[in-house]
C-alpha positions, 0 to 999 in steps of 0.5 A, spaced: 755 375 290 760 378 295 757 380 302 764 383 303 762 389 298 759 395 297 755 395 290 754 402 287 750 403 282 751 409 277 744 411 274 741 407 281 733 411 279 732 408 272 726 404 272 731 396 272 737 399 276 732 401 282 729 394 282 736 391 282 738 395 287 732 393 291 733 385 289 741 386 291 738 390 297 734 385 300 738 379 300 743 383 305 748 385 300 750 394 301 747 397 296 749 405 294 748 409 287 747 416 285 743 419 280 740 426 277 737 430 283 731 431 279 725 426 283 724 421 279 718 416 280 723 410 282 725 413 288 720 413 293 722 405 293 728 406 294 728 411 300 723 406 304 728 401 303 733 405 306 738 406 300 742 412 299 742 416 292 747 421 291 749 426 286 753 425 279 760 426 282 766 422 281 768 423 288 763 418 290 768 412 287 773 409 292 776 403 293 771 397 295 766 398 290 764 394 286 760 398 280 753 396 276 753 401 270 746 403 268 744 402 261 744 410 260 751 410 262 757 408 258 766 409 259 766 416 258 762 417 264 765 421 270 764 415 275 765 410 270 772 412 268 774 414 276 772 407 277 777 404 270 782 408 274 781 404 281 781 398 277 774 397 281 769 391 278 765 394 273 758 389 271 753 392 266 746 391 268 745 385 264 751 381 266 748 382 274 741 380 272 745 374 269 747 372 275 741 372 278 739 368 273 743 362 273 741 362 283 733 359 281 728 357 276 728 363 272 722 366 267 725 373 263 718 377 260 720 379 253 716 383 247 715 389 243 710 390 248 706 389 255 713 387 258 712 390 264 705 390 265 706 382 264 712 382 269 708 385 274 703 380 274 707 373 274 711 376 279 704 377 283 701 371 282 707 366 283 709 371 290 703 368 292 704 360 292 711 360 292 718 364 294 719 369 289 725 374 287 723 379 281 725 385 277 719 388 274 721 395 270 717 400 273 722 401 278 719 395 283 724 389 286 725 384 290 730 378 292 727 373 296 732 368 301 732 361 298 727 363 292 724 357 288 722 363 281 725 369 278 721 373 274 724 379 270 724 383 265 728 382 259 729 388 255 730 388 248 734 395 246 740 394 244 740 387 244 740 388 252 737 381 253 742 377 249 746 376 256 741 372 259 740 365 258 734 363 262 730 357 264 723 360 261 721 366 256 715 369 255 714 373 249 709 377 248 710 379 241 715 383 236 714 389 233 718 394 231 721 400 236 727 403 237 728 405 230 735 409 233 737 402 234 734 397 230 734 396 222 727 395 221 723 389 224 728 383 222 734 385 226 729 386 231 726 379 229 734 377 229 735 379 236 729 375 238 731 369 236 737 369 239 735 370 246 731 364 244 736 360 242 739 361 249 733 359 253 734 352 256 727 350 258 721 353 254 718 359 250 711 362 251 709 366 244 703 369 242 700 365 237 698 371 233 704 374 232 706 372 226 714 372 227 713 369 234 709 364 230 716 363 224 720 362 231 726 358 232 728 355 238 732 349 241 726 349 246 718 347 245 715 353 244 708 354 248 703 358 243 698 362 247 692 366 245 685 365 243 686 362 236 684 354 234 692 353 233 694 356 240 696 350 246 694 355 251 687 358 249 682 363 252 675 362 250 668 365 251 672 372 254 667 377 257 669 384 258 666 389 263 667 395 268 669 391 273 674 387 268 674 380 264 673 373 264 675 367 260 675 360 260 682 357 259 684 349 254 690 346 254 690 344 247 682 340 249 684 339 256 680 345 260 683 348 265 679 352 268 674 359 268 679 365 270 677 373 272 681 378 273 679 386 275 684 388 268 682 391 262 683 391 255 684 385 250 692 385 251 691 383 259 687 378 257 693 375 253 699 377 258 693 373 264 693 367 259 702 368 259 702 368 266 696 361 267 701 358 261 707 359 264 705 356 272 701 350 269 708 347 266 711 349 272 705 345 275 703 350 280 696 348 281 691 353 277 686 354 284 692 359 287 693 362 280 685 364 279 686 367 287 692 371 286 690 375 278 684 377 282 688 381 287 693 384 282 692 391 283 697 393 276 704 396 276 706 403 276 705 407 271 701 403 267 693 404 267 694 407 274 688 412 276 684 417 280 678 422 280 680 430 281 674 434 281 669 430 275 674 427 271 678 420 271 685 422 270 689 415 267 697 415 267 700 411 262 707 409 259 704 407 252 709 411 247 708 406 241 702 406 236 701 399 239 700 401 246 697 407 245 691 403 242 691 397 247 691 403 254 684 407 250 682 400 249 682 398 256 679 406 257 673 405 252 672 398 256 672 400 263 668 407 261 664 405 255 659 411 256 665 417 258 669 422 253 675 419 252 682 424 250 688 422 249 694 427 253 700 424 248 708 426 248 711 424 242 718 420 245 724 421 242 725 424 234 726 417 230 720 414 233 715 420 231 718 420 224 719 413 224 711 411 225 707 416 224 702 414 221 701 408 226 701 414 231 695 417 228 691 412 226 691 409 233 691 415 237 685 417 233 681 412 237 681 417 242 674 422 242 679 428 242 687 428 242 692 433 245 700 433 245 705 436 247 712 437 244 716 431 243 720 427 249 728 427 247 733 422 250 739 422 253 742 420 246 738 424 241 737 431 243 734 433 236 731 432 230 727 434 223 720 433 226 715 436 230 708 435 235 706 439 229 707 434 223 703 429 227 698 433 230 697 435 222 695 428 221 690 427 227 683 428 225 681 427 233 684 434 234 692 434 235 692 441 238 699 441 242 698 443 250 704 448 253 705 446 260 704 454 262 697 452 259 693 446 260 686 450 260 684 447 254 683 441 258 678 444 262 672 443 257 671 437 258 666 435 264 664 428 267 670 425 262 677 421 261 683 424 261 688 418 258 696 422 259 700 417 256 708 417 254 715 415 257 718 422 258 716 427 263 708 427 261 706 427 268 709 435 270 703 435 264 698 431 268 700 435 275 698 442 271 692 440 269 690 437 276 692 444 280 688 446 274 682 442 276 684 443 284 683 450 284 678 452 279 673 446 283 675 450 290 674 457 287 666 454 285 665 451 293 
């Protein structure tokens, strides 16, 4: 990478971009972008460091820029035609990251699902015992001079991460998603397994998962979970309101009993990733046990706070899966509290594509509300509705309008779960000025 120049980053506050730009950032390098004007949560990080973050414009695009495009943003954009027609350098996210790759040990996270949530968490542990640069998809980045690892998030939407060939993966599991792109969950198989056949070291798989399990690879794929034919094995797991403890084998070696102040099964399984992956790369399993104790979790994920009587949690979960790992992890740190569930459908193909799997994993919730669906920058409209999934909800389904949070306010001494990938928080802040106000009114 040039230290000469200044990269520019078109879409600089999408949750990959803004980590990257911190990275790039960190190593030094002149870092500048532009984005909407609306506050987006990534932002904060990249004013404290300093980055500029200008509006949409093509004015911005002179000579001496070198452009990193955002996945949102293809060749009819107006900053990314103003730089064709200067002949300015021009990387897509991906083939940056891919450069970054290739400067250290490199362990990309991907899967269906617990992508970030995992990242997060290598990146934290091996932080703690060795230099580290990461790209962690909650907005958060950081580039270490002379680092030994490099943790990212591999993405697999539009195959975005066939660009990378990494030293080690981890897969959390695959599952179908992004029905706007994806035939169905054997091309999302197929892209898989192409990242696989690019991996030059090793794979971490979830060994239940039974494509993971029909994987491919020229590379020895490491299976981790809590079954007898998993390499790497969670044991005697315990689950409390302070989080969870298992000890964990290697095949019949034991390596130890580890504690971590996470919830729900799924974060059992990306701790036993992460222990998998440090122990083939040998760094010693007394550090490992140290650092998942201080891991606090990453943005958006499971992230808490108390407003009058009630626990508000926010979470990305926008897929039947995660919708059911987030109210698992609910129901074990709250296990004698109300749970509802706050859901934004996002994008129409999704909804229509796995209703029922919505229905059914939202149903674990003791009441569920919705809003209107969340549309994408691809996708503007379609021939479903909150409606038509509220219909096959029997916990509720009541569609909230942002002008009217009150139906919320029945709840006393209970948990509120907001979950989605679009803007559900504006939801959230009514419903808290909703409680702010009504508790002040009452002192």
């Amino acid at each position: 990478m040039n230290a000469d120049t200044t990269y520019f980053f078109v879409g600089i506050k999408g949750t990959g971009m803004s980590s990257l730009a911190l990275l790039l950032h960190d190593k030094g390098l002149k870092v500048i972008g532009s984005d909407i004007e609306k506050y987006t949560f990534t932002q904060r990080g990249l004013e404290q460091a300093g980055i500029k973050i200008l509006p949409f414009d093509e004015k911005n695009i002179h000579a001496g820029l070198t452009i990193i495009e955002g996945n949102a943003f293809g060749s009819d954009h107006p900053e990314i035609k103003r730089a064709h027609e200067l002949g300015l350098k021009i990387f897509s996210y991906p083939a940056m990251v891919e450069k970054i790759i290739a400067e250290n040990t490199s362990i990309g996270i991907a899967g269906s699902h617990g992508k970030t949530s995992t990242t997060g968490l290598l990146a934290h542990v091996l932080s703690g015992v060795s230099a580290t640069s990461y790209l962690v998809g909650d907005g958060s980045g950081k580039g270490v001079p002379n680092s030994r690892f490099f943790v990212f998030e591999a993405d697999e939407y539009r195959r975005h991460f066939v660009a990378y060939h990494p030293d080690y993966v981890i897969m959390t599991n695959i599952d179908f998603d992004h029905p706007d792109y994806f035939t169905g969950i054997e091309d999302v198989f197929d892209a898989f397994t192409t990242l696989a056949s690019q991996t030059k070291k090793g794979i971490f798989a979830w060994g239940e998962d039974k494509y993971l399990r029909n994987l491919k690879a020229p590379v020895p794929v490491h299976y981790y979970g809590t079954s007898e034919d998993d390499e790497f094995r969670a044991v005697n797991i315990k689950r409390t309101t302070k989080g969870s403890t298992f000890d964990v084998y290697r095949e019949k070696q034991f390596l130890g009993t580890y504690q971590i102040p996470l919830f729900g099964e799924h974060n059992v399984l990306n701790s036993l990733a992460v222990i998998a992956v440090s122990y083939c790369e040998a760094v010693p399993q007394d550090e490992i046990k140290r650092e998942l104790l201080s891991f606090k979790g990453v943005k958006r994920r499971f992230t808490e706070k108390i407003v009058a009587d009630m626990t508000i949690i926010d979470d990305y979960a926008h897929h039947p899966s995660e919708i059911k790992a987030t109210l698992d992890a609910a129901r074990q740190k709250y296990p004698k509290k109300e749970i509802i569930a706050v859901f934004q459908p996002h994008t129409f193909s999704r909804t229509i594509a796995l209703m029922d799997d919505f229905a059914t994993s939202l149903n674990l919730a003791d009441k569920v509300f919705l809003t209107d669906i969340f549309s994408s920058i691809r996708e503007h409209n379609g021939n479903v509705s909150s409606d038509d999934l509220g219909s096959k909800i029997t916990k509720g389904g009541e569609v909230l309008k942002l002008d009217n949070m009150s139906p919320l306010l029945d709840f006393h001494d209970a948990v509120v779960v907001f979950m989605g990938a679009g803007d559900i928080q504006k939801y959230e802040y009514a419903y808290e000025r909703l409680l702010s106000n009504l508790s002040f009114k009452n002192n």
